[in-house]
C-alpha positions, 0 to 999 in steps of 0.5 A: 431180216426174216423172222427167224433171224430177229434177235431181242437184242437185233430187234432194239438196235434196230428200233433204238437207231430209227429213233435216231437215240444212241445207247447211251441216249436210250440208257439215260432216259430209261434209267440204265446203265449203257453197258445193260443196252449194249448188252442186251443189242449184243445179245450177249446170253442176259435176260432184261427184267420186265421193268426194263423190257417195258421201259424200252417198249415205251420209250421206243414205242414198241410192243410190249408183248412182242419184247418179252416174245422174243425175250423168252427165247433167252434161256437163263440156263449157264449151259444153254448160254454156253452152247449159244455162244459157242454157236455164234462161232461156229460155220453153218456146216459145224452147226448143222453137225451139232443139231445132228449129233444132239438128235441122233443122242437124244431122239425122242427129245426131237421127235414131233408129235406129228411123227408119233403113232 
């Protein structure tokens, strides 16, 4: 998995399944519901609070920090939660048309300060 494909939710199933725990295992002994892990490893649009986040990190001795690195990467927005589901549907193809159609209506929004003079 690259970088750029690591999810929070990829990045626990991952480290939760070398640990040989299932989630239910996890949720039990970190003081959650099942349904919250099984949430969060589908990333499904839900931002873990910090108690919880750390919790995870202890239990599966992880980074913290790293956690709410790629936590903050879940927008609590509802229309941005919208777009990234959608995303999960769509082909490459169709995302690459929706980037385009979002840079070429709000241009100065995708502009790097490398390309402003």
């Amino acid at each position: 998995m690259s970088n750029s494909d690591i999810t929070l939710g990829k990045y626990i199933a991952e480290k939760r399944e070398a640990a040989n725990l299932s989630q239910r295992e996890l949720a039990k002994e970190i003081r959650i519901s099942h349904s919250t892990i099984s949430r969060i490893e589908k990333d499904d649009g839900i931002s873990p609070d910090n108690a919880t986040l750390r919790a995870i990190a202890k239990r599966l001795n992880l980074d913290y920090n790293y956690l709410l690195a790629l936590n903050k990467a879940i927008d609590n927005e509802p229309e941005i939660r919208v777009i990234q589901r959608a995303a999960k549907k769509m082909s490459e193809k169709d995302k690459q048309k929706m980037l385009n159609i979002l840079q070429a209506t709000f241009e100065d929004l995708f502009k790097e300060e490398d390309d402003v003079e």
